[in-house]
N, C-alpha and C positions, 0 to 999 in steps of 0.2 A: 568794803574792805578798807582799810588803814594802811597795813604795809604787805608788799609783794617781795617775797625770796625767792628769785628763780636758784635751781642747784642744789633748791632746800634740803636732797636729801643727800647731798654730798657734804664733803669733808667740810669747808668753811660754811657755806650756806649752815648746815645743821645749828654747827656753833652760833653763828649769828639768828638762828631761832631760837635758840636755847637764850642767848642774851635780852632778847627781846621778851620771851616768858618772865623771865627774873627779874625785868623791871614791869612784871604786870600787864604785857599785852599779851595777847593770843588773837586778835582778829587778824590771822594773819593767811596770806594766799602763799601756798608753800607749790612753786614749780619746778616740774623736774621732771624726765625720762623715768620710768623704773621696768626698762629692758631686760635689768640687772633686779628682781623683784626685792633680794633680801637688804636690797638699800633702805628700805623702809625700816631696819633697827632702828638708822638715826635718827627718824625721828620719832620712832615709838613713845618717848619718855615726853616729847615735847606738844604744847598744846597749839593746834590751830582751825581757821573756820574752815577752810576749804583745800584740799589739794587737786592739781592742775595738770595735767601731761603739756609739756613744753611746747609744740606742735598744735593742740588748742589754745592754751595761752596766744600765743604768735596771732592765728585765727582771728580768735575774740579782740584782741587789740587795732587789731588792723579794722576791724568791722565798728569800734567804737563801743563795745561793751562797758568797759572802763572809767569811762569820760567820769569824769566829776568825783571817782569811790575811791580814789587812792593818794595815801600820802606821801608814800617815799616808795622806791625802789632799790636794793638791792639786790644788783646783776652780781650772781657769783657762777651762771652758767655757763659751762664751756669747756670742749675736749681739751684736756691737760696733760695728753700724751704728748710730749716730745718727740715721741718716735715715727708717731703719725706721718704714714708719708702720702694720705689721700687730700692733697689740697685743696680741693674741691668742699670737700667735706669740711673741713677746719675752715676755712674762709666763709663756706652756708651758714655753720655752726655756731663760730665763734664773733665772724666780722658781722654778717649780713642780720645775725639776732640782735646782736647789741646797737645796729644801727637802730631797727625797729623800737627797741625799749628807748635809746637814746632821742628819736622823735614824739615817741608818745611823752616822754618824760618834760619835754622843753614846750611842748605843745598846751601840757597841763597844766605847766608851772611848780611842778613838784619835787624833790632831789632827788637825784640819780648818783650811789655809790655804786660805785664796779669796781672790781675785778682785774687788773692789768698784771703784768711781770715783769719782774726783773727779766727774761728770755729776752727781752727789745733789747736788751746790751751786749747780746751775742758774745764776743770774746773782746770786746772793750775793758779796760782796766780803771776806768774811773768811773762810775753810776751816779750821775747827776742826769736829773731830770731835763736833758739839754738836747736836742735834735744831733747834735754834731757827736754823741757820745753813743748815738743807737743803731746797731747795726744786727739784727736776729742773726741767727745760725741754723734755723730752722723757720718749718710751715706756722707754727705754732705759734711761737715769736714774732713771727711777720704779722699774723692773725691780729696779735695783743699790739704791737707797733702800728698798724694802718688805722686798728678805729681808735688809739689815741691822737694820732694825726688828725681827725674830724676832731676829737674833742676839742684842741686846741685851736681849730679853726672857728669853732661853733662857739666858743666861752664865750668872746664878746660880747656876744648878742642875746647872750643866753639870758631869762630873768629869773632862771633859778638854780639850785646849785648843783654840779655835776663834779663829782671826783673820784678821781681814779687812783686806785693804789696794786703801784710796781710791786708786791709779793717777792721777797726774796726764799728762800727757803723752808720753807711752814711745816711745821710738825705738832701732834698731839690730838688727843680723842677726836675719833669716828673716822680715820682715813683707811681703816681697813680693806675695803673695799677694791682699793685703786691700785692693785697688785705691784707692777712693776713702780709705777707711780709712786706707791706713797714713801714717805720720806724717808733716810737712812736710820733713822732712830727711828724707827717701826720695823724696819728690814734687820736692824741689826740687834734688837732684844727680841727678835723670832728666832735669828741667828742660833742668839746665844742659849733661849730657851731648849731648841731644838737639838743641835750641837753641839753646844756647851762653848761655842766660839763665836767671835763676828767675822767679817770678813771685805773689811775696806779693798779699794782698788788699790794694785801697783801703782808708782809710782808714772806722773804724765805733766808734760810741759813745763819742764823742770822742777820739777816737785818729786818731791821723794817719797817714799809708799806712806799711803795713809793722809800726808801732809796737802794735800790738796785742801783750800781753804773756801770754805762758803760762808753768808752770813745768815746761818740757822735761827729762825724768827718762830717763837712759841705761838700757837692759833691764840693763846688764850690774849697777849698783846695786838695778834692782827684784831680779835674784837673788840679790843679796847679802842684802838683806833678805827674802826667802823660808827662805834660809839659818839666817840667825841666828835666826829664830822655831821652827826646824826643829831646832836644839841648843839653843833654852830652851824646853821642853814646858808650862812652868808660866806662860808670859805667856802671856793669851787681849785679845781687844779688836779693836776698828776705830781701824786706822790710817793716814793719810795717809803715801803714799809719794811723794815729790816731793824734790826738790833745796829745797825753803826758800824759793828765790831765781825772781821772774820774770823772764823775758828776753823780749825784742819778735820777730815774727819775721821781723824785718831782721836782729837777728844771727844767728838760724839760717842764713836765707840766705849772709850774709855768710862763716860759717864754709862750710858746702859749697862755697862760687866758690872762697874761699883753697884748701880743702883741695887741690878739683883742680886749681889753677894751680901747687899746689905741686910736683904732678906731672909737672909740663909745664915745670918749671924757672923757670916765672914767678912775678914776683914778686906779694906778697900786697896787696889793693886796700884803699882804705877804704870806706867806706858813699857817702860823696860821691863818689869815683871809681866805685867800683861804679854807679853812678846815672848819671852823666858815660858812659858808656861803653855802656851800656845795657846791663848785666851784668843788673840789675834794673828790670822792669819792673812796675808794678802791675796787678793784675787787678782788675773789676769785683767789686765787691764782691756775693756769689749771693742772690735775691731768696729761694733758700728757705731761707734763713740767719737773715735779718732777724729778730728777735724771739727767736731760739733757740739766740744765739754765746754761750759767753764769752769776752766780750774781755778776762777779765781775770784768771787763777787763780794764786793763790800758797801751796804748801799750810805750812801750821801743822806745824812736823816737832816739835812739842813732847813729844807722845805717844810718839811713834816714840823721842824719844831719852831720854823716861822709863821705858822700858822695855829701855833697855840699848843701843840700837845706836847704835855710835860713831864709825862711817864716813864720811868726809866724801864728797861727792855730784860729780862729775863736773857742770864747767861746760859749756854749750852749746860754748864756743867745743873744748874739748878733746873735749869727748865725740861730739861731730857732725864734727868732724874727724878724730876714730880709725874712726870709721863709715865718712866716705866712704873712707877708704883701704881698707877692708874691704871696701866695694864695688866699688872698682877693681882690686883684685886677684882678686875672685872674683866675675864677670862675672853669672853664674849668680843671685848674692844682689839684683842691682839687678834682674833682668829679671820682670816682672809676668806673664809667660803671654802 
């Protein structure tokens, strides 16, 4: 084997096999649970040598299967519920797998991209990749925060490259799957599909309905940046993957209504029309939320662009409107099971 995807058949994993076929590979070990069988859409379209249940993976590495057959690893596996409150599980799942790939990887000598969050910034108001700025608000969070603490310990020493990327807000093909999980421009052009409306939250932490602000980051840019750490072997670090830039999520919304009215030949609304018309309505803002949103992330791309990568980031309005046309054309990609 060449390259190992753990998560392969979830939302980024997939993308990042998909990336890797388009530039010509497919020797690739694609790992993953499929508890959930029809996760195997994602990678239907995509070519690889072998798939792996997570659970032997783990097995086989520890026993030394692997030695000498692999080139790179990308860890994209791990419960991405936030809500999760069995920590037990999220800490097995999240911390104590990534330790294991994280040994085998430094042992080997080979690179290690993973997987981290923006969630290590809890309800901090400034996202730089700095210890003093991380503080989880959940199981989850803590998961993604304790094994970048080993990474940062472990760089030093390391003779090969390990990076991790803070994920701020990710949306776009193959997240169907991830119900509550997937991201609001998935939830909100089913909304409007189904509806004919979306339905951001009230208003929280002084923010006014809708205007709560995240930094919504297209999957097709998180692969770009998987990419480009993947042809420079010699940057290692945790870095924040985000657009820069935060947006509310009224204009998410607002781009999925345009998107699909643009379809239907109609014409594109404002935030006040939209509102006027009842395109958008607000939701009760969820009592097991309270104390554990951020309502407010913008990541720090400092790092990320001191290290070389020079691509400018797809805005909500452009990047959530190439989505929903994705979804409208391939009916299959919006349907949740």
């Amino acid at each position: 084997m060449h390259y190992v995807v753990t998560g392969a058949a979830g939302f980024i994993g997939s993308n990042l096999v998909r990336a890797l076929n388009a530039r010509g590979e497919g020797n690739i070990l694609a790992v993953d649970e499929l508890q959930r069988g029809d996760k195997f859409r994602n990678l239907a379209q995509c070519e690889i040598a072998d798939f792996m249940d997570k659970d032997e993976f783990r097995t086989r590495l520890a026993a030394g299967d692997f030695d000498g057959s692999i080139d790179a690893v990308f860890h994209e596996g791990a419960c991405s519920d936030t809500m999760e409150s069995d920590g037990r599980f999220m800490m097995e799942n999240n911390y104590r797998y990534s330790l294991a790939v994280l040994d085998f990887c430094l042992d080997e000598g080979i690179p290690m991209l993973y997987a981290s969050s923006a969630a290590v910034y809890g309800a901090s108001t400034t996202f730089r990749e700095e210890r003093k700025h991380e503080a989880p608000l959940n199981v989850y969070g803590y998961s993604k925060f304790l094994f970048d603490q080993v990474v940062r310990r472990r760089l030093p020493d390391a003779n090969s490259q390990v990076a991790g990327f803070r994920y701020f807000n990710v949306y776009g093909p193959n997240e169907w799957h991830k119900g509550r999980m997937a991201s609001v421009a998935w939830h909100f052009f089913n909304q409007f599909q189904t509806q004919g409306r979306v339905r951001p939250f009230m208003g929280s932490g002084g923010y006014g309905d809708g205007e709560q602000r995240r930094d919504f980051v297209s999957v097709e840019d998180v692969v770009k940046v998987n990419m480009h750490f993947l042809d420079t072997p010699e940057r290692s670090g945790i870095f924040n993957v985000g657009t820069g830039r935060a947006q509310s999520f009224n204009d998410v919304a607002l781009a999925a209504i345009n998107a699909c009215r643009r379809e239907k030949t109609e014409p594109a609304v404002s935030l006040d029309e939209a509102r006027q018309q009842g395109l958008i309505e607000y939701a009760d803002f969820p009592e097991a939320l309270k104390g554990k949103y951020q309502n407010f992330t913008q990541a720090d791309v400092g790092a990320l662009r001191r290290a070389g990568y020079t691509e400018q980031f797809l805005p909500v309005e452009e990047g959530v409107g190439r989505y929903c046309r994705q979804l409208l054309s391939e009916p299959m990609m919006a349907a949740g099971g």
